[in-house]
N, C-alpha and C positions, 0 to 999 in steps of 0.2 A: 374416142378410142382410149383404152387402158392399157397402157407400157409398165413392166413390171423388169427392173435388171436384178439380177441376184449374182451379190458378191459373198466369196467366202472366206472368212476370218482368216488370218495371217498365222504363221504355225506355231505353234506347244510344244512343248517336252514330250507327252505323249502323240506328238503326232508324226516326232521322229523316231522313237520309239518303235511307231507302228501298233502304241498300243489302243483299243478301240475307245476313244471318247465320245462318251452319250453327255449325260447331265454333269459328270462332274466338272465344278466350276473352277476350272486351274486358268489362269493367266497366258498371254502370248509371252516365248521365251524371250530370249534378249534376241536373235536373230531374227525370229519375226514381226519384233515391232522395227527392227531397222528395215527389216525389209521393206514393210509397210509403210513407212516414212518418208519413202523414198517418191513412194507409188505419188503422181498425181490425175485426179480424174479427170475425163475428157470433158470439153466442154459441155458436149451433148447433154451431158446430165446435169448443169447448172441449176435448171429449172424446177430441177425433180425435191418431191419431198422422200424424206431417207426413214426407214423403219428399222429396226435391230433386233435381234434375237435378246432374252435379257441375262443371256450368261457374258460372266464375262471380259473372254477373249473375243468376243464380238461387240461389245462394248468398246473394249479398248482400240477394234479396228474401226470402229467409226469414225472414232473422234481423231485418231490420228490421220483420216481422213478428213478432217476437218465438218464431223459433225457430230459432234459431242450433245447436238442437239435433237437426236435421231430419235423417233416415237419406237418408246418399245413394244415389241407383238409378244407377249406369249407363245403365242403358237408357232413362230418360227424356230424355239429351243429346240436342241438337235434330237433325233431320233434317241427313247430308250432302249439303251441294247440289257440291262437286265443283269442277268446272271452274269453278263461278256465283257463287263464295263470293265476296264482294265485290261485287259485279257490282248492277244495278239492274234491273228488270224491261222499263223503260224501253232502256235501252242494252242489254240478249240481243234485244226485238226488233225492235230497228232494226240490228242486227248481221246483213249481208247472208249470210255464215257459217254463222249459225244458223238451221236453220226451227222458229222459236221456237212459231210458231202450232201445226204438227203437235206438237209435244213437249207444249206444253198440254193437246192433243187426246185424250192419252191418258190423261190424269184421274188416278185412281189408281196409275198405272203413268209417270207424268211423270218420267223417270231423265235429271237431269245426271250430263254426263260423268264418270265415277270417283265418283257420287255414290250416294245410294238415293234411291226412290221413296216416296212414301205407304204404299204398299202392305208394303213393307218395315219401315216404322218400327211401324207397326201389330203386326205379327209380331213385333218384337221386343221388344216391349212384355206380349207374353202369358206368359211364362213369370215375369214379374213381377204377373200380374192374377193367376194362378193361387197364387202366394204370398197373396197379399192375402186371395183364397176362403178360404184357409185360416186363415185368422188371422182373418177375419170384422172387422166391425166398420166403423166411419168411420175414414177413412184420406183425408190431403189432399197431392197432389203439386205442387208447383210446378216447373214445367217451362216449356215452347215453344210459340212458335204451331203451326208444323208438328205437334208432336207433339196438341194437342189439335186440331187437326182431320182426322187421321189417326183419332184416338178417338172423333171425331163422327162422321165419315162411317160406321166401324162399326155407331155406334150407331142410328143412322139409315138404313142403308142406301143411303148417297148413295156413287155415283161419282167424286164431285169433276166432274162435268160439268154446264156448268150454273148455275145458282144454289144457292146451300147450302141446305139446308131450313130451318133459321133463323141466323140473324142473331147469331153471339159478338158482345160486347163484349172487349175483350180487357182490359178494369180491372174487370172482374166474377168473380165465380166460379161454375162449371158442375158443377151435381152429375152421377154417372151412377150407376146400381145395375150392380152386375157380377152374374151370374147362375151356377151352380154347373159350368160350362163355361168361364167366365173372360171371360164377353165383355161390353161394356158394353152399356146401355139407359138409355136419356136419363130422368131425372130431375125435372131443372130446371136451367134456364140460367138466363144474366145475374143472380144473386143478387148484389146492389149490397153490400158494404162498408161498414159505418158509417165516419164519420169523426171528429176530434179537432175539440172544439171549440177556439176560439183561444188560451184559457186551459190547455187540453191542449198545444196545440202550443209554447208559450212553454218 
């Protein structure tokens, strides 16, 4: 059997912001690498080999994870939003310009300008699940929000329209079973993190 968890990188300047991070390669702020420092992983996952997106504020949550040793993927770098990159969700749709509203509407297939879709990033992620079948085993990626709920909606069969069928945390970890076709099947989400106590932390 192939167990796949996906954690998502610790926060950015643009991610309090609120503004939309695709490719650009900005660092985790100072608060979220404390935060992330803090994090320790469960045992459960001892045995796992760890993969990373190769931008990087997923870099840096690796290792501050203590896996500075993590094989990079390619294809787990976050969805390209294009035109939007920077941008707030806020400001596309009060952007007379833009009919932000229809471009939502399309769920899966939501394509900024010069950018990809859900639907794409999904895709480009299988010839990397397909490695993984074959290697079998627990296997943990730290990646993107995009990217993991590109991986939900798979797994769950959600169009992105709508409400999500549950609820990520995005400081949690979300396991999926990859099944012998390479596709995910939801597991267990929101798996909480132990932490340092303050005598750890010092």
């Amino acid at each position: 059997m192939t167990e796949l968890a996906l954690i998502r990188h610790g926060r950015t300047a643009w991610n309090k912001s609120g503004q939309l991070t695709g490719r650009s390669d900005i660092p985790l702020a100072t608060e979220g690498r404390e935060d992330v420092s803090q994090r320790i992983v469960p045992p459960l996952f001892a045995e796992a080999t760890w993969h990373v997106s190769p931008l990087l504020r997923a870099r840096q949550t690796a290792a501050l994870l203590g896996h500075d040793d993590a094989l990079i993927e390619p294809c787990l770098i976050e969805m390209n939003f294009g035109a939007f990159e920077g941008r707030t969700l806020a400001s596309l749709r009060s952007d007379s310009t833009i009919d932000m509203a229809a471009m939502e509407d399309q769920g899966l297939d939501f394509l900024p300008p010069d950018g990809e879709s859900p639907r794409m990033v999904r895709a480009r992620l299988q010839p990397f699940f397909n490695k993984l079948v074959k290697a079998g085993g627990l296997h943990v990626a730290v990646a993107h929000k995009s990217v993991m709920r590109a991986v939900m909606a798979d797994a769950y069969g959600w169009d992105m329209m709508g409400r999500p069928p549950v609820q990520l945390s995005w400081e949690h970890i979300h396991v999926f079973i990859l099944d012998e076709a390479g596709r995910p099947r939801p597991k267990e989400m929101n798996i909480p993190f132990l932490h340092k106590t303050t005598s750890e932390a010092v």
